[in-house]
Chimera marker file (.cmm) of the C-alpha trace (Angstrom):
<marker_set name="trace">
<marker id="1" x="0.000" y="0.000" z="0.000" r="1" g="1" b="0" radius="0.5"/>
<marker id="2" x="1.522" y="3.544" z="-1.106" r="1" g="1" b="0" radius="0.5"/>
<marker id="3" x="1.686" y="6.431" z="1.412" r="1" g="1" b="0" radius="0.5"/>
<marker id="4" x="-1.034" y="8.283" z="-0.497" r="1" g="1" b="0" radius="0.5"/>
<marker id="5" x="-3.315" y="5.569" z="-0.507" r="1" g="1" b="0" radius="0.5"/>
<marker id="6" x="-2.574" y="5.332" z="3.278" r="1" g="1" b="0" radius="0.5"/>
<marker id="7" x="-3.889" y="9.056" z="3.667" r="1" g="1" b="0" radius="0.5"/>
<marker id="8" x="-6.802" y="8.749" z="1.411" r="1" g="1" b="0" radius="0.5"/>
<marker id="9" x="-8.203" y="6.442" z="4.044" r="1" g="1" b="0" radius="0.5"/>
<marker id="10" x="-11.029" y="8.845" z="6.150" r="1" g="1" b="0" radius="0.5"/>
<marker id="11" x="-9.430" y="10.521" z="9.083" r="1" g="1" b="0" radius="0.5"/>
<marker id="12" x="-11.310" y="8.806" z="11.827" r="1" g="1" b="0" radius="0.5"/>
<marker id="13" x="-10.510" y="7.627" z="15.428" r="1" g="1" b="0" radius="0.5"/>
<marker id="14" x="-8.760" y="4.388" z="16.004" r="1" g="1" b="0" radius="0.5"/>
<marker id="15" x="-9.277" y="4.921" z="19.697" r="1" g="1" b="0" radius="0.5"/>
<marker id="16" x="-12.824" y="3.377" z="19.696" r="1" g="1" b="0" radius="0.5"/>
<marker id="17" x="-13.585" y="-0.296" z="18.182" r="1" g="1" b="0" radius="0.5"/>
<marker id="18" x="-16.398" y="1.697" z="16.034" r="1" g="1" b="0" radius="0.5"/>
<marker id="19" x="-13.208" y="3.806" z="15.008" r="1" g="1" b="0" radius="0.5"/>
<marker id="20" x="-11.211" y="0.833" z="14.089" r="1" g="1" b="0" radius="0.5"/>
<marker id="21" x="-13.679" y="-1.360" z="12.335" r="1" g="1" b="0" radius="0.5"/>
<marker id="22" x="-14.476" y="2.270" z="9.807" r="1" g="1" b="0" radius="0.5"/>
<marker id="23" x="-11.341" y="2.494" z="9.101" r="1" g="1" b="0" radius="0.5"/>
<marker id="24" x="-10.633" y="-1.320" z="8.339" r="1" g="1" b="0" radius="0.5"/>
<marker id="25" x="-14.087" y="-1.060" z="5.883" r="1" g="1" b="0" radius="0.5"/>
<marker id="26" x="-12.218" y="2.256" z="4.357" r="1" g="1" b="0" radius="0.5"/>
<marker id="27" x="-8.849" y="0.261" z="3.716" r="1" g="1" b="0" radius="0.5"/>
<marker id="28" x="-10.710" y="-2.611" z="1.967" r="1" g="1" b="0" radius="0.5"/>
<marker id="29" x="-13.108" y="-0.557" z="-0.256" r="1" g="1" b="0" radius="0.5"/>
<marker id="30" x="-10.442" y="1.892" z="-1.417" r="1" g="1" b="0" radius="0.5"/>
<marker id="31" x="-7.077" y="-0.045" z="-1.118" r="1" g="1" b="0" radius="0.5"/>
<marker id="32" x="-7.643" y="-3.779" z="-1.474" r="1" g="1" b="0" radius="0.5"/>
<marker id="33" x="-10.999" y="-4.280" z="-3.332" r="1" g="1" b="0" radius="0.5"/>
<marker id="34" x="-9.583" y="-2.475" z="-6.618" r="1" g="1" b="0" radius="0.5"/>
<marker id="35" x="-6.396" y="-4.482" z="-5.758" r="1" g="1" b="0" radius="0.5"/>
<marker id="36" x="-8.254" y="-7.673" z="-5.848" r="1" g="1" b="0" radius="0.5"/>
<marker id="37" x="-9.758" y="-6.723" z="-8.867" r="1" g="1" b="0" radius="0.5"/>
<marker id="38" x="-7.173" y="-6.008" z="-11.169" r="1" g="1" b="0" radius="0.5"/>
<marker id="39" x="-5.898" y="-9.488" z="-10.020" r="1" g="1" b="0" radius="0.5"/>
<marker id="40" x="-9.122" y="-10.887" z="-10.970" r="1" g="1" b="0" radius="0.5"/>
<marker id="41" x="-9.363" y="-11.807" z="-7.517" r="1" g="1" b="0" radius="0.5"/>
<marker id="42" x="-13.280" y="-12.106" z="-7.489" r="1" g="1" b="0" radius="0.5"/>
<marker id="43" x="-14.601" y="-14.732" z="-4.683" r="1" g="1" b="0" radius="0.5"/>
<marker id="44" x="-13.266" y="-15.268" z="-1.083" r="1" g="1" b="0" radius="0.5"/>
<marker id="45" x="-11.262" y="-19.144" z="-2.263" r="1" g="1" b="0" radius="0.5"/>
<marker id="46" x="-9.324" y="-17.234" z="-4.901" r="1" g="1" b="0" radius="0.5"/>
<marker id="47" x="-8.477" y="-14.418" z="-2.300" r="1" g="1" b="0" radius="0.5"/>
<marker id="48" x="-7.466" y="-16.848" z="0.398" r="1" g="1" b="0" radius="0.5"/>
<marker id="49" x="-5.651" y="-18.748" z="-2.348" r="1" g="1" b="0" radius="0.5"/>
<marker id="50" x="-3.521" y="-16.054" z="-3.314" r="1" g="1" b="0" radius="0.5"/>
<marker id="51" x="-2.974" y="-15.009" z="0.556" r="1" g="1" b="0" radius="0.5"/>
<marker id="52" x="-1.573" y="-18.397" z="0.915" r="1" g="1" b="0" radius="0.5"/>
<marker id="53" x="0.940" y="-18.299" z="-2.058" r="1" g="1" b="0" radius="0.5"/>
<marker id="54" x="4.361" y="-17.578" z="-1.309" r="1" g="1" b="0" radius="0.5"/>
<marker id="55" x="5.671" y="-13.961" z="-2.683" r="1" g="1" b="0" radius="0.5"/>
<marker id="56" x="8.969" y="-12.029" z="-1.443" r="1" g="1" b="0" radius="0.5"/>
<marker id="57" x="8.884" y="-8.003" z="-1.682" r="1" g="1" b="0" radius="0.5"/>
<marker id="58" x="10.139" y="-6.473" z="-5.054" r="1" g="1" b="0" radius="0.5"/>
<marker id="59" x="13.065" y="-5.305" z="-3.519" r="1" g="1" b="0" radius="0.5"/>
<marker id="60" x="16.074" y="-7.754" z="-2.477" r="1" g="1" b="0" radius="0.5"/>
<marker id="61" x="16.972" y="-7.537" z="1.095" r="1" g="1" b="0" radius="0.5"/>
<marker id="62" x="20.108" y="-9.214" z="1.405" r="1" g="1" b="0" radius="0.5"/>
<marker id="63" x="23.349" y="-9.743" z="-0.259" r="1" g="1" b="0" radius="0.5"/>
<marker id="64" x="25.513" y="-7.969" z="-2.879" r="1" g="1" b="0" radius="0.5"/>
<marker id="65" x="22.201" y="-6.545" z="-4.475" r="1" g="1" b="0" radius="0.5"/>
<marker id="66" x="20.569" y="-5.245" z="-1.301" r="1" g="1" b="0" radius="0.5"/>
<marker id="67" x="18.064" y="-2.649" z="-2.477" r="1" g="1" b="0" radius="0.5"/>
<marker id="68" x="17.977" y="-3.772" z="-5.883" r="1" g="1" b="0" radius="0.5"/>
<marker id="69" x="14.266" y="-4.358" z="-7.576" r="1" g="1" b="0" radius="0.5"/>
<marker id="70" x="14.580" y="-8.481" z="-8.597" r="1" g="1" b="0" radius="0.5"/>
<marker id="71" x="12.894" y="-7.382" z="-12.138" r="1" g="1" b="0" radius="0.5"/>
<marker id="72" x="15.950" y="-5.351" z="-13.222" r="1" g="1" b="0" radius="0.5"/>
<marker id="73" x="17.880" y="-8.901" z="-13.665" r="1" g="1" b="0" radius="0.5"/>
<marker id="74" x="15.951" y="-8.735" z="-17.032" r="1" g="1" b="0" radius="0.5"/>
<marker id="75" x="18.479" y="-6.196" z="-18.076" r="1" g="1" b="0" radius="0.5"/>
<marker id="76" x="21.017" y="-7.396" z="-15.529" r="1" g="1" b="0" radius="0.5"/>
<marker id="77" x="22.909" y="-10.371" z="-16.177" r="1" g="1" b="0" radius="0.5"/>
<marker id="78" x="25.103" y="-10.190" z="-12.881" r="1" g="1" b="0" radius="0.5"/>
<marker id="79" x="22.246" y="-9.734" z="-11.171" r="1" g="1" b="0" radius="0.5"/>
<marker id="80" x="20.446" y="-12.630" z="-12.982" r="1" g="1" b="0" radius="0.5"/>
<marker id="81" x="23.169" y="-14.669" z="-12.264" r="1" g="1" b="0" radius="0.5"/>
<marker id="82" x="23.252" y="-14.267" z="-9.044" r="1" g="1" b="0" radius="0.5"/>
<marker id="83" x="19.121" y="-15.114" z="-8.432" r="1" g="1" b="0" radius="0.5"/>
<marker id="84" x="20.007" y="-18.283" z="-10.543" r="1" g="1" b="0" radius="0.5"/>
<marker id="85" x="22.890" y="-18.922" z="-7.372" r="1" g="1" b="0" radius="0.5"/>
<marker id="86" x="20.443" y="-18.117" z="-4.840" r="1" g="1" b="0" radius="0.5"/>
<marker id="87" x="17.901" y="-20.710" z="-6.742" r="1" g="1" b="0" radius="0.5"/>
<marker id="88" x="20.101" y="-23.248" z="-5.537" r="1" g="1" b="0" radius="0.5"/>
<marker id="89" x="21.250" y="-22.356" z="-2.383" r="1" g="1" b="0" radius="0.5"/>
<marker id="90" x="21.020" y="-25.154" z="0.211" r="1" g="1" b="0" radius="0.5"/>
<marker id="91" x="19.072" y="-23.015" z="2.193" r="1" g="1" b="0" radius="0.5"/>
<marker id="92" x="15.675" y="-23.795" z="1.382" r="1" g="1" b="0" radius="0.5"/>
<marker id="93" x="13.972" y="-20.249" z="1.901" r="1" g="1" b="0" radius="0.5"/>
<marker id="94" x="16.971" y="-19.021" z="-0.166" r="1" g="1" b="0" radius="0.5"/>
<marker id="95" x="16.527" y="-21.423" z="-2.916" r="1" g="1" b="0" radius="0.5"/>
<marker id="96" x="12.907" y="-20.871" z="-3.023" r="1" g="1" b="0" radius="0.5"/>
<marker id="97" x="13.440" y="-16.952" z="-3.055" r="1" g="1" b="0" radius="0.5"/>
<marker id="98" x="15.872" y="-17.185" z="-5.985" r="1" g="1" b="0" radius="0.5"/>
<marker id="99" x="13.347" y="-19.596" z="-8.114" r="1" g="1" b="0" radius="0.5"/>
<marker id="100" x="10.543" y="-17.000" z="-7.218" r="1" g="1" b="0" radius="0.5"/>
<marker id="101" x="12.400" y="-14.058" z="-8.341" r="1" g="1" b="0" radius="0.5"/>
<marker id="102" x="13.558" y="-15.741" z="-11.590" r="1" g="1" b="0" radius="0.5"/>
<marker id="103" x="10.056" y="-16.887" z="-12.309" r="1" g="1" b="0" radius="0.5"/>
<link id1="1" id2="2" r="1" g="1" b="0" radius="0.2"/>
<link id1="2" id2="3" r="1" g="1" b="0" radius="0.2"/>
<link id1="3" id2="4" r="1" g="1" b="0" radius="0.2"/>
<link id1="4" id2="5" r="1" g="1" b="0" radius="0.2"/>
<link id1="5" id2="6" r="1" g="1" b="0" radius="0.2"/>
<link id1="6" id2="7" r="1" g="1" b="0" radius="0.2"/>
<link id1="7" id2="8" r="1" g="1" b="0" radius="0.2"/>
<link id1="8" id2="9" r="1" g="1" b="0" radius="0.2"/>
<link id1="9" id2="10" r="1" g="1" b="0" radius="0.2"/>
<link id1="10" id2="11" r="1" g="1" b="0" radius="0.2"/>
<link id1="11" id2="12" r="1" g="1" b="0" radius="0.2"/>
<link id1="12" id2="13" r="1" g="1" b="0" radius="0.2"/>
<link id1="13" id2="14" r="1" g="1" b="0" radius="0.2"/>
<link id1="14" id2="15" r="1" g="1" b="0" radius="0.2"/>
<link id1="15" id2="16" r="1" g="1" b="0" radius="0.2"/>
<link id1="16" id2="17" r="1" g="1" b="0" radius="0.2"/>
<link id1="17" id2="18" r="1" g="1" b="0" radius="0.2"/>
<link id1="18" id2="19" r="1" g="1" b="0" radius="0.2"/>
<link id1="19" id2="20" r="1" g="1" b="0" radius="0.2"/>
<link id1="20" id2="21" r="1" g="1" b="0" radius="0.2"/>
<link id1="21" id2="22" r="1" g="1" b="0" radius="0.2"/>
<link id1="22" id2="23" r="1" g="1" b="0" radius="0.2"/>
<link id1="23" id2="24" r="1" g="1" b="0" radius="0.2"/>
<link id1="24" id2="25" r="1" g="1" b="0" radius="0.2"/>
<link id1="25" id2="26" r="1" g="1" b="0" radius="0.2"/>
<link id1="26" id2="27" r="1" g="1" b="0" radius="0.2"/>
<link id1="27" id2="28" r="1" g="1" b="0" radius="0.2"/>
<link id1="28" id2="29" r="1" g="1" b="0" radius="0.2"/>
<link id1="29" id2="30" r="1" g="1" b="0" radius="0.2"/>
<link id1="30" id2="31" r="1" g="1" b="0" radius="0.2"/>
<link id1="31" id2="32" r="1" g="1" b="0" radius="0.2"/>
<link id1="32" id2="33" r="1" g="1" b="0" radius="0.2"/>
<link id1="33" id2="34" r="1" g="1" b="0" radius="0.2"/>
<link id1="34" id2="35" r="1" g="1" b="0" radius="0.2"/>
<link id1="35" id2="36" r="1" g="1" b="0" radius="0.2"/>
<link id1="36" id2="37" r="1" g="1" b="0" radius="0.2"/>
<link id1="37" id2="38" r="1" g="1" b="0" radius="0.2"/>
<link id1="38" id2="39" r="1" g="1" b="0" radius="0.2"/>
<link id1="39" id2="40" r="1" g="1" b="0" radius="0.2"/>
<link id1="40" id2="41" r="1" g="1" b="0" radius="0.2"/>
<link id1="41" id2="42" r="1" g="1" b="0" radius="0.2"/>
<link id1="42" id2="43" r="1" g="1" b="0" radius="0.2"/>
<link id1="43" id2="44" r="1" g="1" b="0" radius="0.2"/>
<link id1="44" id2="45" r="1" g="1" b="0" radius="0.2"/>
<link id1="45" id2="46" r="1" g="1" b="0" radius="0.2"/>
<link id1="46" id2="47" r="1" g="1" b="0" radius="0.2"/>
<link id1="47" id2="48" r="1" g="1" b="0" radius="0.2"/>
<link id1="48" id2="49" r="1" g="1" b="0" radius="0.2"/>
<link id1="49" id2="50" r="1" g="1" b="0" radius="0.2"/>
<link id1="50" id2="51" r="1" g="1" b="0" radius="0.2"/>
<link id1="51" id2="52" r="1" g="1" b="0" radius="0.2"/>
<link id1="52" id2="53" r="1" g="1" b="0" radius="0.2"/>
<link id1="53" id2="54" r="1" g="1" b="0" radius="0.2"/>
<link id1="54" id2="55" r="1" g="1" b="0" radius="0.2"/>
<link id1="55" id2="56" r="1" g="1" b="0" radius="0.2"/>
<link id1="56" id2="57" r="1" g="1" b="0" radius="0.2"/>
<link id1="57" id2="58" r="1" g="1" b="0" radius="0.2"/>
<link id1="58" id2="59" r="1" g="1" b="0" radius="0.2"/>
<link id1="59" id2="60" r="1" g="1" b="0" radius="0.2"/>
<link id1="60" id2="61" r="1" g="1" b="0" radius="0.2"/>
<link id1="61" id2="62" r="1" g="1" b="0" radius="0.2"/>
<link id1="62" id2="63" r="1" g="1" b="0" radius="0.2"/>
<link id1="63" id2="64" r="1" g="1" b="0" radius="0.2"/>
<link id1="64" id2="65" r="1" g="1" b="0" radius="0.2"/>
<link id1="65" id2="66" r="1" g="1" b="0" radius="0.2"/>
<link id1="66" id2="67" r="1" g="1" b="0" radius="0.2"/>
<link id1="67" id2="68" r="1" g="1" b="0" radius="0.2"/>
<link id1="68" id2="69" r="1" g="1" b="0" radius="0.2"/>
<link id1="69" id2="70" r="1" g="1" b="0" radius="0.2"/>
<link id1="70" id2="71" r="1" g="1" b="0" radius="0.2"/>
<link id1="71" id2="72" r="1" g="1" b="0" radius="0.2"/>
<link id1="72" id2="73" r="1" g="1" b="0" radius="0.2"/>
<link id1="73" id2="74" r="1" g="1" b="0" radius="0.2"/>
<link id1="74" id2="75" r="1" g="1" b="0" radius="0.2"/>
<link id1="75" id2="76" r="1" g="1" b="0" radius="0.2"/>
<link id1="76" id2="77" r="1" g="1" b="0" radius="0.2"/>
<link id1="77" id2="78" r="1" g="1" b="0" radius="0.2"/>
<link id1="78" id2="79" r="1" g="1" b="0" radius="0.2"/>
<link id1="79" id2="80" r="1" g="1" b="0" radius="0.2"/>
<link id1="80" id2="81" r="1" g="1" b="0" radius="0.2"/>
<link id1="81" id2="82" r="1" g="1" b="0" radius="0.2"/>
<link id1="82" id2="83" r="1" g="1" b="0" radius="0.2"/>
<link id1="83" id2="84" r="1" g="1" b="0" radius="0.2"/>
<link id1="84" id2="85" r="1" g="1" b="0" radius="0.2"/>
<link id1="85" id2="86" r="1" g="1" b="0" radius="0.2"/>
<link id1="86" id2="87" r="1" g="1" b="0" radius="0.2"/>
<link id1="87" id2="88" r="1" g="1" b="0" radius="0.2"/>
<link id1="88" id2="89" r="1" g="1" b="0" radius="0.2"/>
<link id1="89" id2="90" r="1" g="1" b="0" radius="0.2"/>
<link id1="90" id2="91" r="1" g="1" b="0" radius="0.2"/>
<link id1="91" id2="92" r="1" g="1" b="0" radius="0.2"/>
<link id1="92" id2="93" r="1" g="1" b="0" radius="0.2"/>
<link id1="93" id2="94" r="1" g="1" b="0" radius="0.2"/>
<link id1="94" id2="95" r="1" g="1" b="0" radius="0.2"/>
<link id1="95" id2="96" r="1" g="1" b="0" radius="0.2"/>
<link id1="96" id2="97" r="1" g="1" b="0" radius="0.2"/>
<link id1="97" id2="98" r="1" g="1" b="0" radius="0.2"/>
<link id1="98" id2="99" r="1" g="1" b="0" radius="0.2"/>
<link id1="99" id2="100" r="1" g="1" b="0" radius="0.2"/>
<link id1="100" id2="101" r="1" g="1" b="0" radius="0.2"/>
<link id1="101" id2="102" r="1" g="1" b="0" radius="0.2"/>
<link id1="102" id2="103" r="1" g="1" b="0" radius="0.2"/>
</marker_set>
């Protein structure tokens, strides 16, 4: 969620339950309904599906390409060769980060 969606939420108190439910209905008409639907994610089993899938952020946290966004190995190929390194790591979140990326 972007910092300008973040303050296009309605202004209202999160110090009363009534408060905090508003604003949770504000975050999932504005913010993740249209989010859902441009990933044609349109009944509850194909939202909890994709909740349940693995993803890593865009961004690589770790390693010689800290900071770096994973799609710029398209252009990259030290970068790309590196995510094909990390795809077979022995260390399974590693390996399964680098085949994620790559995919």
């Amino acid at each position: 969620m972007s910092a300008s969606e973040i303050r296009s939420l309605r202004n209202r108190s999160v110090d009363t339950a009534q408060g905090s439910v508003l604003t949770v209905v504000d975050l999932m008409q504005q913010v993740l309904k249209p989010l859902a639907e441009r990933r044609g994610l349109d009944t509850w089993e194909k939202i909890v599906a994709f909740a349940g899938d693995m993803w890593f952020p865009s961004r690589i946290i770790f390693g010689k390409f800290k900071g770096r966004l994973y799609q710029e190995a398209r252009e990259d190929s030290e970068l790309r060769s590196w995510l094909e390194w990390l795809a077979e790591s022995t260390n399974e979140r590693s390996s399964a980060m680098g085949r994620w990326y790559l995919k």
